[in-house]
ROTIGU-600404 format. One record per residue (C-alpha): residue number from 1; z, x, y. Coordinates in steps of 0.02 Angstrom, whole numbers, plus 50000, padded with zeros to 5 digits. Layout:
# ROTIGU-600404
<r n="NUM" z="Z" x="X" y="Y"/>
...
//
This chain:
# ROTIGU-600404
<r n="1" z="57638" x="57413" y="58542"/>
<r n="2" z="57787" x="57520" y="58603"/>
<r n="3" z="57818" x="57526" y="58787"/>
<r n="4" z="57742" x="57728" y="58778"/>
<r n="5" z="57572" x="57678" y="58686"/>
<r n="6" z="57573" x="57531" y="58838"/>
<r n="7" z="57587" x="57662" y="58949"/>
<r n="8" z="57457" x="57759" y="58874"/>
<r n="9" z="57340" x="57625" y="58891"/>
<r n="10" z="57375" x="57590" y="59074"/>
<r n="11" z="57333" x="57755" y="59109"/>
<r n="12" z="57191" x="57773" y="59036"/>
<r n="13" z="57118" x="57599" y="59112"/>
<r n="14" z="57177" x="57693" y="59283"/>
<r n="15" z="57043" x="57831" y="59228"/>
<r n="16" z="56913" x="57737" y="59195"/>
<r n="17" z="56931" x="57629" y="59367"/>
<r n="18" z="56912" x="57793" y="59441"/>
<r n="19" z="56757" x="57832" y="59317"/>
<r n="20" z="56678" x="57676" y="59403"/>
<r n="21" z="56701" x="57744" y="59570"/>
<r n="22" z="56641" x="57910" y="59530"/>
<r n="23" z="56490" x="57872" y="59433"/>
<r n="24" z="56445" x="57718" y="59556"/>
<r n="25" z="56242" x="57775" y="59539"/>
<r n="26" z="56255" x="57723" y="59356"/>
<r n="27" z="56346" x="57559" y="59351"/>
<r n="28" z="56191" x="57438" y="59369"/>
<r n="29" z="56113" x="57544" y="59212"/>
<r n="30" z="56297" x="57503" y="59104"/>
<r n="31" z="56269" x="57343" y="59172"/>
<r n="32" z="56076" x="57345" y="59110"/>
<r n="33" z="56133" x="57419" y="58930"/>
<r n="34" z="56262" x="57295" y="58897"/>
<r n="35" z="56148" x="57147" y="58957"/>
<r n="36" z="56008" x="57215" y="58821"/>
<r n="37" z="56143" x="57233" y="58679"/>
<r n="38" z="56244" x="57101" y="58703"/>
<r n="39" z="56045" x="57003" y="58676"/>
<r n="40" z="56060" x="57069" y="58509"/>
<r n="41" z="56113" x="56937" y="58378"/>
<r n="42" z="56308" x="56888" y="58375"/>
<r n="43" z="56341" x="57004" y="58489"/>
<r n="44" z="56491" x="56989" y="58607"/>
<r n="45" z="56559" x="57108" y="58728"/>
<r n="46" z="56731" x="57120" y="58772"/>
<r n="47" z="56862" x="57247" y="58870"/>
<r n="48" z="56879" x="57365" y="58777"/>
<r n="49" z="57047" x="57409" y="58739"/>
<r n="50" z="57057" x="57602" y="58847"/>
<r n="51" z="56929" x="57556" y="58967"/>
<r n="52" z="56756" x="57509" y="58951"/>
<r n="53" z="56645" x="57372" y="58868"/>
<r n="54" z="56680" x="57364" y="58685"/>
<r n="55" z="56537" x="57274" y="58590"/>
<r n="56" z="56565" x="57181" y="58441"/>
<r n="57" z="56470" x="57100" y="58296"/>
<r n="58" z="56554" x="56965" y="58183"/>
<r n="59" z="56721" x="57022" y="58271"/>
<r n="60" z="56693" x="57215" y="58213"/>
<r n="61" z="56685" x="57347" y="58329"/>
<r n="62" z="56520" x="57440" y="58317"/>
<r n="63" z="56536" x="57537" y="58480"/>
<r n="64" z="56596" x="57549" y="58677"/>
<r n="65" z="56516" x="57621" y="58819"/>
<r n="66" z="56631" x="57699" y="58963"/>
<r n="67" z="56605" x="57689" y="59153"/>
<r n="68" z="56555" x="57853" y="59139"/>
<r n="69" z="56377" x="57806" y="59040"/>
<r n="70" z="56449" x="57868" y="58860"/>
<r n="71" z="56459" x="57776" y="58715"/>
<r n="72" z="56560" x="57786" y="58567"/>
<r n="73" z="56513" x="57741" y="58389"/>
<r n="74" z="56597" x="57730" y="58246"/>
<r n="75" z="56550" x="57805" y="58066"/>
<r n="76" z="56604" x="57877" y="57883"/>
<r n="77" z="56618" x="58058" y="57883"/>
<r n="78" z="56473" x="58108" y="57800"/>
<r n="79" z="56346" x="58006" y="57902"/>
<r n="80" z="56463" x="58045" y="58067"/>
<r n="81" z="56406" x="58252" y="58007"/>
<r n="82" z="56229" x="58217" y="57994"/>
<r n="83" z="56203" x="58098" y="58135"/>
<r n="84" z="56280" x="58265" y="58231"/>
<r n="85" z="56191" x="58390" y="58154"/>
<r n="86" z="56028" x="58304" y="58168"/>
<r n="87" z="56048" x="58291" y="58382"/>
<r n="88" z="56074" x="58091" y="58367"/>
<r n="89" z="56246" x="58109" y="58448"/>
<r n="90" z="56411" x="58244" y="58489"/>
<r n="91" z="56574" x="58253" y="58410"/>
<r n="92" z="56692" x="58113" y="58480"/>
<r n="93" z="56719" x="58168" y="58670"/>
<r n="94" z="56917" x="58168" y="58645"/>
<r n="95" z="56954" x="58211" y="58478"/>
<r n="96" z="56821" x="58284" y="58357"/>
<r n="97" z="56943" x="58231" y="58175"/>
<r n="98" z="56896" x="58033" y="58225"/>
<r n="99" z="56747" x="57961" y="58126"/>
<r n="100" z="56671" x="57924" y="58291"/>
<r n="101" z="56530" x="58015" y="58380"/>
<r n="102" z="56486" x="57995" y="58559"/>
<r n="103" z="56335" x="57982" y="58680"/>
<r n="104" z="56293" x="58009" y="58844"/>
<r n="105" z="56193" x="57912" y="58944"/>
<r n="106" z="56137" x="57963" y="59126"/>
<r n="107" z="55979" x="57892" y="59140"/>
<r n="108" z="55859" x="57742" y="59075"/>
<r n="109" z="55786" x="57868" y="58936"/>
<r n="110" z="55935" x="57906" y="58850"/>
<r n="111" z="55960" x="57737" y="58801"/>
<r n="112" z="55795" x="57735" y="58690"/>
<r n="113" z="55869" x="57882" y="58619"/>
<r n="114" z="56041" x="57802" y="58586"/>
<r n="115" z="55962" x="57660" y="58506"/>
<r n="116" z="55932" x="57705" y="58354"/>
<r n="117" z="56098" x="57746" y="58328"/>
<r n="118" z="56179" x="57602" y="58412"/>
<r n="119" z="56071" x="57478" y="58286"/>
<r n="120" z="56144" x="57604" y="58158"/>
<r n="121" z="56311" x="57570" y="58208"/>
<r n="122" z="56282" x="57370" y="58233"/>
<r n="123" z="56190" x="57364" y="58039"/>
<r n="124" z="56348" x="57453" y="57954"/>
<r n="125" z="56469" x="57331" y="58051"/>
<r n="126" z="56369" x="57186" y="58010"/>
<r n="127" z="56387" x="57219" y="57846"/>
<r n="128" z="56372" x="57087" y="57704"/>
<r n="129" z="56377" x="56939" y="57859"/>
<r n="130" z="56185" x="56985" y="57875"/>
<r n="131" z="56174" x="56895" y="57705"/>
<r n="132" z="56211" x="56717" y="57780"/>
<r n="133" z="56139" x="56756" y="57952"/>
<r n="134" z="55958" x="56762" y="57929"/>
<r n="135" z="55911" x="56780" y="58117"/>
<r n="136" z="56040" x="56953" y="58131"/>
<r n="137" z="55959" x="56995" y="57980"/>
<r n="138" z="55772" x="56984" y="58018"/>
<r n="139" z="55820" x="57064" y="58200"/>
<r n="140" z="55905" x="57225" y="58122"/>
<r n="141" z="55771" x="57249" y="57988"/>
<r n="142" z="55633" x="57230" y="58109"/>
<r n="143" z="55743" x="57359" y="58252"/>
<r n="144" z="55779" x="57494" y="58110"/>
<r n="145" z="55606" x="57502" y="58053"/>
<r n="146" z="55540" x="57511" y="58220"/>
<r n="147" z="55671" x="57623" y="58302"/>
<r n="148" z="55749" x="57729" y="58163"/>
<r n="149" z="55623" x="57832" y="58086"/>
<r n="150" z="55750" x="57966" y="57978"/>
<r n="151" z="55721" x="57901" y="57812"/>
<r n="152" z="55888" x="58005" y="57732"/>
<r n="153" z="55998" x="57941" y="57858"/>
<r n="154" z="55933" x="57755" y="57830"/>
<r n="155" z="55981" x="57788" y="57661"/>
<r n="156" z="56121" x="57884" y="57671"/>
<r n="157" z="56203" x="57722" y="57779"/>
<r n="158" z="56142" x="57602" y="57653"/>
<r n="159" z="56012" x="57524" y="57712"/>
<r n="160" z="55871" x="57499" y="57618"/>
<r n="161" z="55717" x="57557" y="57738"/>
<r n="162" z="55600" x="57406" y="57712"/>
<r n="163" z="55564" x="57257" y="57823"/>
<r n="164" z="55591" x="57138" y="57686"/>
<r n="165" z="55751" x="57178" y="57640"/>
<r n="166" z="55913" x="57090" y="57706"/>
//
């Protein structure tokens, strides 16, 4: 990393101390959020490299959330477009040509609505792993099925929309 990119970094880990500050009310809700997906299985959280809690699953990146209650995700283009157009999230809140989208959370609804898309985000980065992990598996087939009812975007992402698949 080149001593401007470290810069970079510092400053924006400056901005999101302040975020904490400023959006004091809704720490114990991040706090909540992260507690419930870091239950999920092989889940770890970690700092997250410009702020933030970054969750991972099998060492993959499938989303942060910011002090400020939004989440990132990432996602291919085409499901990134639909998962937009259909109201499950915004364009990425800095730059709208990254295949992430974002989410805001303010209050204990929004994160049933962001959790469809969060499991979303954890199935794609799970990826072929959910083959020899039968409990992350079951979990994201039974979550999916239960939370994700948009048949076309199940399918679009891959995932075959039936409880008995893995």
């Amino acid at each position: 990393m080149t001593d401007s990119q470290k810069e970079k970094v510092k400053e924006l880990q400056q901005f999101e101390e302040k975020l904490k500050k400023k959006h004091a009310n809704l720490q114990p809700l991040i706090k909540q959020w992260s507690e419930i997906i870091c239950s999920w299985p092989e889940v770890e959280r970690c700092k997250h490299m410009y702020g933030g809690i970054e969750f991972r699953v099998f060492n993959r990146s499938f989303g942060h959330i910011h002090a400020n209650g939004l989440i990132d995700l990432p996602f291919k283009k085409e499901l990134r477009d639909v998962l937009i157009e259909r109201g499950y999230a915004q364009w990425h809140h800095f730059k709208k040509d990254l295949l992430w989208v974002s989410v805001q959370l303010k209050k204990p609804a929004d994160f049933e609505k962001a959790r469809p898309v969060l499991l979303l985000s954890y199935y794609l980065k799970a990826g072929d792993y959910l083959r020899e992990f039968p409990v992350a598996a079951n979990f994201i087939n039974h979550e999916l099925n239960l939370h994700f009812k948009d048949t076309e975007i199940l399918k679009l992402s891959g995932y075959l929309h039936s409880p008995n698949e893995s």
